[in-house]
C-alpha positions in Angstrom: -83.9 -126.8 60.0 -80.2 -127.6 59.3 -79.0 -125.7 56.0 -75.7 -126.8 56.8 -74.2 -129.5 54.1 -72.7 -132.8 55.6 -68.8 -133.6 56.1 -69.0 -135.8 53.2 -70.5 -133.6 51.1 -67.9 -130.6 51.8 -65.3 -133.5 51.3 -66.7 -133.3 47.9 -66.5 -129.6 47.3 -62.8 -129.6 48.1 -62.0 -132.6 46.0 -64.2 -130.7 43.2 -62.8 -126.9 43.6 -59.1 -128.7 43.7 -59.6 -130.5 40.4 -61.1 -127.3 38.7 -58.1 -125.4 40.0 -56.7 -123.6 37.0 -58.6 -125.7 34.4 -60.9 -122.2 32.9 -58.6 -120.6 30.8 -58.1 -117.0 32.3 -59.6 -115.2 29.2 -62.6 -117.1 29.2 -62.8 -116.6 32.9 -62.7 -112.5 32.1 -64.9 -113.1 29.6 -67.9 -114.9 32.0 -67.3 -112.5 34.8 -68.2 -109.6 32.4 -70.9 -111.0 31.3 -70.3 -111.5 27.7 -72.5 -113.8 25.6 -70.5 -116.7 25.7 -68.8 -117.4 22.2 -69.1 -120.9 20.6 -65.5 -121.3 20.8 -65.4 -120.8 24.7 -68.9 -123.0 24.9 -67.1 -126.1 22.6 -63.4 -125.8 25.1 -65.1 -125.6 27.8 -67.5 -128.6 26.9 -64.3 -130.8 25.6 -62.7 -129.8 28.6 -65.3 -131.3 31.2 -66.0 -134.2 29.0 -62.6 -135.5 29.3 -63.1 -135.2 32.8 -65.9 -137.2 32.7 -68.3 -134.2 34.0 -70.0 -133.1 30.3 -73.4 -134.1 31.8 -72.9 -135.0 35.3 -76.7 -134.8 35.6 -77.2 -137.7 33.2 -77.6 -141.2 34.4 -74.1 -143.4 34.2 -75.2 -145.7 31.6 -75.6 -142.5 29.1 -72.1 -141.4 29.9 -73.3 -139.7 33.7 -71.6 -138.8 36.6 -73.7 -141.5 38.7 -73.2 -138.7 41.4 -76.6 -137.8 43.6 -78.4 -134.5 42.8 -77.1 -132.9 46.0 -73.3 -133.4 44.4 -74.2 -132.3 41.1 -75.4 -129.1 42.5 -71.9 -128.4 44.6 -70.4 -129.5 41.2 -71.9 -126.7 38.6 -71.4 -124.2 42.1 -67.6 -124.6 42.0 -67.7 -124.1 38.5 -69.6 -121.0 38.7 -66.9 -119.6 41.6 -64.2 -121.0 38.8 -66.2 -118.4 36.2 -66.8 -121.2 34.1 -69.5 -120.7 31.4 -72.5 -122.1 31.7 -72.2 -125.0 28.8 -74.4 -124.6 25.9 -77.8 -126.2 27.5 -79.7 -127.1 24.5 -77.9 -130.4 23.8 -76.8 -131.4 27.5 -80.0 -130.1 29.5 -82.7 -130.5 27.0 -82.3 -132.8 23.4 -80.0 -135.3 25.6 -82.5 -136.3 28.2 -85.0 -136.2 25.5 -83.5 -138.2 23.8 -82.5 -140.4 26.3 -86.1 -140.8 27.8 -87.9 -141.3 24.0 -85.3 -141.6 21.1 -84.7 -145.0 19.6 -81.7 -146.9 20.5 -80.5 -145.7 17.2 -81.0 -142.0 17.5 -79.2 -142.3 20.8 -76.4 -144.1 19.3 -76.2 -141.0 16.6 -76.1 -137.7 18.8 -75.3 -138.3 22.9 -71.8 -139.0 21.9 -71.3 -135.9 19.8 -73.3 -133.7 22.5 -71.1 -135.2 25.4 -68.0 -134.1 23.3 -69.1 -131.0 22.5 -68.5 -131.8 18.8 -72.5 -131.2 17.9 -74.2 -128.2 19.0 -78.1 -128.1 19.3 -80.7 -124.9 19.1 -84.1 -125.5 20.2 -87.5 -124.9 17.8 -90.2 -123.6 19.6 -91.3 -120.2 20.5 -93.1 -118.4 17.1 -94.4 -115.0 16.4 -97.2 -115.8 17.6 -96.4 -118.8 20.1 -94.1 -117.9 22.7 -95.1 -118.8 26.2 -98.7 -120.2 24.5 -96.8 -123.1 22.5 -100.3 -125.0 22.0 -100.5 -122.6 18.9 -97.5 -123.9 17.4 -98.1 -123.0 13.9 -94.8 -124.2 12.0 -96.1 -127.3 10.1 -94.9 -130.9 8.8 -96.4 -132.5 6.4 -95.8 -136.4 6.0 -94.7 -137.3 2.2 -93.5 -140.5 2.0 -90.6 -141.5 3.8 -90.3 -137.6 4.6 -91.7 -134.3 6.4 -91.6 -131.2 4.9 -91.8 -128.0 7.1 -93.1 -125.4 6.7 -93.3 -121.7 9.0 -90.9 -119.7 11.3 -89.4 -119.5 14.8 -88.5 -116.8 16.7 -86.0 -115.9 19.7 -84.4 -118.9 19.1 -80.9 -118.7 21.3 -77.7 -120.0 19.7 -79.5 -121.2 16.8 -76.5 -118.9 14.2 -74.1 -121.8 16.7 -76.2 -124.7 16.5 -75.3 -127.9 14.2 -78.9 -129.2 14.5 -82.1 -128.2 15.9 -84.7 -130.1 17.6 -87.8 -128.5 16.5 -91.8 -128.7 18.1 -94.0 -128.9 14.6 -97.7 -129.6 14.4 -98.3 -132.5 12.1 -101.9 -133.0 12.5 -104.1 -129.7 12.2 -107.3 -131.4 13.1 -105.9 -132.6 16.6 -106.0 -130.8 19.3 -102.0 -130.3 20.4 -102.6 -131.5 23.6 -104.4 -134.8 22.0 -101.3 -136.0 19.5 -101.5 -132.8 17.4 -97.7 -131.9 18.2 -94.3 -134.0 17.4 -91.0 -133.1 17.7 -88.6 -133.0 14.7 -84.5 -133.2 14.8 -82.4 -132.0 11.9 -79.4 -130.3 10.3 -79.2 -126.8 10.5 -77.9 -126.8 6.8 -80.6 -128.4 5.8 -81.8 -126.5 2.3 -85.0 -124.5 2.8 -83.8 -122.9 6.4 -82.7 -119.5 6.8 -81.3 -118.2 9.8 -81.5 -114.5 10.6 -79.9 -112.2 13.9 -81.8 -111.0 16.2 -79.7 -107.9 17.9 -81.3 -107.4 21.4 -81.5 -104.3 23.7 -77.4 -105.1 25.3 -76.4 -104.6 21.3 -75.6 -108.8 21.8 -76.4 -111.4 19.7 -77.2 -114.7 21.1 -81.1 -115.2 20.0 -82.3 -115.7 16.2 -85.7 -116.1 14.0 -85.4 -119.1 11.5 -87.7 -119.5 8.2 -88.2 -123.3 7.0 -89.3 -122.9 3.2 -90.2 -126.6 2.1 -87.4 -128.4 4.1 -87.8 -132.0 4.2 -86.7 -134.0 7.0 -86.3 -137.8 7.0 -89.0 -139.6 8.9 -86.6 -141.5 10.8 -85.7 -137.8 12.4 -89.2 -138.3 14.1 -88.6 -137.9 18.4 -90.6 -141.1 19.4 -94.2 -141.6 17.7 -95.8 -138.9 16.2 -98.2 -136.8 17.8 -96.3 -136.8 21.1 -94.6 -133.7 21.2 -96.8 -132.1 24.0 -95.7 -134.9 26.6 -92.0 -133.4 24.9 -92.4 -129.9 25.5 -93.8 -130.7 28.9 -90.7 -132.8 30.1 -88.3 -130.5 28.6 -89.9 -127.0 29.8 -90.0 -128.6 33.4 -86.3 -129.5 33.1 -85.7 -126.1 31.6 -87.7 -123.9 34.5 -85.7 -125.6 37.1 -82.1 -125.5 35.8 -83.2 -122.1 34.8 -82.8 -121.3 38.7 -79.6 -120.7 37.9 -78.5 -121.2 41.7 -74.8 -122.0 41.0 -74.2 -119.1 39.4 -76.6 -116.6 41.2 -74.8 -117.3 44.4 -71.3 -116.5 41.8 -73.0 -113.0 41.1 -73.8 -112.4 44.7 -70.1 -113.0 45.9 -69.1 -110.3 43.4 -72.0 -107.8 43.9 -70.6 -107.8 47.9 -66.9 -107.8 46.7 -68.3 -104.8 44.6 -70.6 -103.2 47.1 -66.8 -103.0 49.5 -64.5 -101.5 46.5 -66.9 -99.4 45.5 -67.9 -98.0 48.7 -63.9 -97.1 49.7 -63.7 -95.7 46.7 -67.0 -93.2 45.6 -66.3 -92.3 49.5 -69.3 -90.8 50.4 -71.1 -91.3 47.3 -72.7 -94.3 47.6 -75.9 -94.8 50.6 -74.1 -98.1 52.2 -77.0 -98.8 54.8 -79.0 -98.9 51.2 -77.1 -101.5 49.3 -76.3 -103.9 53.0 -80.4 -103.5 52.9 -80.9 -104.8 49.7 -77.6 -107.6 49.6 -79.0 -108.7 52.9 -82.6 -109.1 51.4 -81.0 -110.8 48.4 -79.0 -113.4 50.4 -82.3 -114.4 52.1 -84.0 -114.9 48.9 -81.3 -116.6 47.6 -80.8 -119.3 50.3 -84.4 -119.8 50.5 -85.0 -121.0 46.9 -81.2 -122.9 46.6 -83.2 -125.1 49.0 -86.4 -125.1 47.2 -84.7 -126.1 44.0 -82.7 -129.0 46.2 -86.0 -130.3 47.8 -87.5 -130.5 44.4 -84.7 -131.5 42.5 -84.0 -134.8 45.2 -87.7 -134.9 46.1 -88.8 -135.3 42.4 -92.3 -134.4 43.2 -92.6 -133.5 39.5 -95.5 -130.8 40.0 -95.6 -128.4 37.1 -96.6 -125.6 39.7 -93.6 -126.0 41.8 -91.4 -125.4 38.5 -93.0 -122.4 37.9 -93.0 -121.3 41.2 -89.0 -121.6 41.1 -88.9 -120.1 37.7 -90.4 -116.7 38.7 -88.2 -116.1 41.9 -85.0 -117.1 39.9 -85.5 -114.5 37.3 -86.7 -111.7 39.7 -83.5 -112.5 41.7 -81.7 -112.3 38.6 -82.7 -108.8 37.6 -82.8 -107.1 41.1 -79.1 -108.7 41.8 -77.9 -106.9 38.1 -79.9 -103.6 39.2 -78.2 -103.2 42.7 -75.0 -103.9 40.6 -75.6 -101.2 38.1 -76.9 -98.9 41.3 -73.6 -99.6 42.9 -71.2 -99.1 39.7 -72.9 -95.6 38.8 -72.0 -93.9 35.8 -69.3 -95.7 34.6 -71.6 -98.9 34.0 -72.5 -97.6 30.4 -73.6 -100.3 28.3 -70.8 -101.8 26.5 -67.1 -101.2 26.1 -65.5 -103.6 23.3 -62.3 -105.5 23.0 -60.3 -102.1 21.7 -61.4 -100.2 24.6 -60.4 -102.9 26.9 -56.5 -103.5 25.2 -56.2 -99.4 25.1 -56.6 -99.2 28.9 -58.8 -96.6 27.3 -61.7 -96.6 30.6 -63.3 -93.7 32.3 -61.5 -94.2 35.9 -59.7 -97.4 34.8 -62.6 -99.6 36.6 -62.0 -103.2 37.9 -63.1 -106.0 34.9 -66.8 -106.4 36.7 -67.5 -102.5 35.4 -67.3 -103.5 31.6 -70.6 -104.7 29.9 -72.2 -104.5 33.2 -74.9 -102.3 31.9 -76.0 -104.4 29.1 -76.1 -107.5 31.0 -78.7 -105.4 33.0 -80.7 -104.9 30.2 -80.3 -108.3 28.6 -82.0 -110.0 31.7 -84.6 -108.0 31.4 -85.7 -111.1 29.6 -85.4 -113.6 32.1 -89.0 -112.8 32.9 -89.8 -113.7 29.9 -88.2 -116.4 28.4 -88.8 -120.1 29.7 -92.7 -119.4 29.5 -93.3 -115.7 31.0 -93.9 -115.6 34.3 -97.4 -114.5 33.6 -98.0 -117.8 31.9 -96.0 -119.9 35.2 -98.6 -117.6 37.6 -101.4 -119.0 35.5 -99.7 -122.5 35.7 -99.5 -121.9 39.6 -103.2 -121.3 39.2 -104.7 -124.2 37.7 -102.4 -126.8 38.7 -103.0 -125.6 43.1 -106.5 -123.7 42.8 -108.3 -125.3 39.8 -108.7 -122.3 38.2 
């Protein structure tokens, strides 16, 4: 098999990497090497700053403000960016609500949001995992209750990322108790964050970050006309959006960014602990990571131009992603030693005040380590994608 990409395709690259050339503004560049949780002000630049490029959502068909370019390009595209240490834009409007919206929205809801979330101008959290519905969202308890030309919800959503960002959310509500929410039990709601009757509190994970929420709805009415398609269809949503998401979720682009920098900092590290680091170890495990790597880049192409659409194959690319991602941060954090601690904050970074005055990929490294922790977990657990694996290839 040829792994090799075509002349015309590396044409592409070069055009690409020479356009981005100097467009990330070196402090948000720092700021994505190290990790950081990206701040809304770097996610809205960055967004306004590919959109009048034309390359906001290069995914998207052309006739909803696309790229028109083939998969295969779109990948090289978000890879340059990655090498550029861009930040990953804020998914939740351009991955998820604006191909929702896209696919089932009215001509009029469409009209009302894509432009803002090609811009950057509207920002969008998504509603779905509860207390007690995380990976299991078929016991979705948050209700809405039709009253006249309105819903009012009711209930509470947890781990919900960017939501302290987000302008609107797009929220998965059960709207008929007596249904099952496979059988038109489910719909999808959009609204305003300010929306009275929501209250939006942090949720401070194990890195000491803050990028995930839990929301409480307290009788908040939401027009009917905020309705995603015909009620009673939100489980064919969820379904199209959480295949979208597990893919995407791959993270290629940015894994094979990560991997560049893990061997640029297996080589500085190595010349200078000396003796203190076991470098037939860490060329064991970088080798072992490469050939992971490579193999699903071209599992998430095959599927991603093949369109086969099979939930099990999603899964499938979902749990080597996140296992990549946490081996790749542990070798990094093996590597760095002691002076990985958890977190050093702006103050430490303008005193020059560092134990050994380590290179900028030293800084936070720690709590990123910790923080993907969760990549196992969120997307639907990989647990719940074995099971999907199951049922969907076995019958089970």
């Amino acid at each position: 098999m040829d792994l090799s990409f075509s002349p015309a395709d590396e044409a592409f690259r070069h055009e690409i990497r020479e356009a981005l050339r100097g467009l990330v503004p070196p402090d948000m560049a720092r700021r994505t090497r190290q990790g950081f949780h990206p701040t809304k002000a770097d996610l809205k630049l960055w967004n306004r700053i590919l959109n009048d490029h034309g390359w906001a959502a290069a995914h998207w068909p052309r006739e909803h403000g696309g790229s028109g370019w083939t998969p295969l390009q779109v990948h090289i595209f978000e890879e340059e960016c990655a090498a550029a240490d861009a930040p990953f834009p804020s998914y939740f409007g351009l991955r998820l609500v604006g191909p929702l919206l896209y696919t089932f929205g009215s001509e009029a809801q469409q009209c009302r949001y894509i432009p803002d979330i090609l811009t950057g101008d509207t920002f969008w959290c998504q509603g779905f995992s509860e207390p007690s519905s995380g990976s299991d969202l078929a016991s979705v308890r948050t209700t809405a209750v039709r009253d006249g030309d309105t819903y009012v919800v009711n209930g509470q959503k947890l781990w919900t990322t960017e939501a302290h960002y987000a302008d609107r959310m797009f929220c998965l509500v059960r709207t008929d108790p007596d249904l099952p929410p496979q059988k038109g039990g489910l719909s999808m709601l959009m609204f305003p964050m300010t929306t009275p009757g929501i209250t939006v509190r942090p949720v401070i994970t194990i890195d000491g970050g803050h990028s995930v929420n839990e929301i409480f709805f307290e009788n908040v009415r939401v027009p009917a006309e905020e309705l995603l398609g015909a009620e009673g269809q939100g489980w064919d949503h969820a379904k199209f959006l959480l295949a979208n998401e597990r893919i995407t979720n791959a993270h290629v682009p940015r894994a094979k960014r990560d991997l560049a920098l893990l061997k640029e900092m297996a080589a500085r590290e190595a010349a200078e602990q000396g003796g203190g680091l076991d470098l037939d170890e860490v060329d064991r495990r970088i080798a072992q990571l490469q050939i992971d790597l490579d193999g699903l880049e071209w599992s998430v192409l095959r599927e991603v131009i093949g369109g086969s659409g099979n939930p099990a194959i999603a899964s499938g690319l979902k749990i080597i992603a996140s296992e990549l991602q946490q081996r790749m941060t542990e070798l990094a954090v093996d590597i760095v030693g002691v002076r990985g601690r958890i977190a050093y904050d702006e103050a430490d970074l303008d005193r020059n005040d560092l134990p050994g005055n380590p290179p900028d990929y030293v800084p936070g490294l720690a709590a990123r380590q910790l923080f993907l922790r969760a990549t196992t977990i969120y997307a639907g657990s990989n647990e719940i994608q074995r099971g999907i694996i199951a049922k969907q290839q076995f019958g089970l």
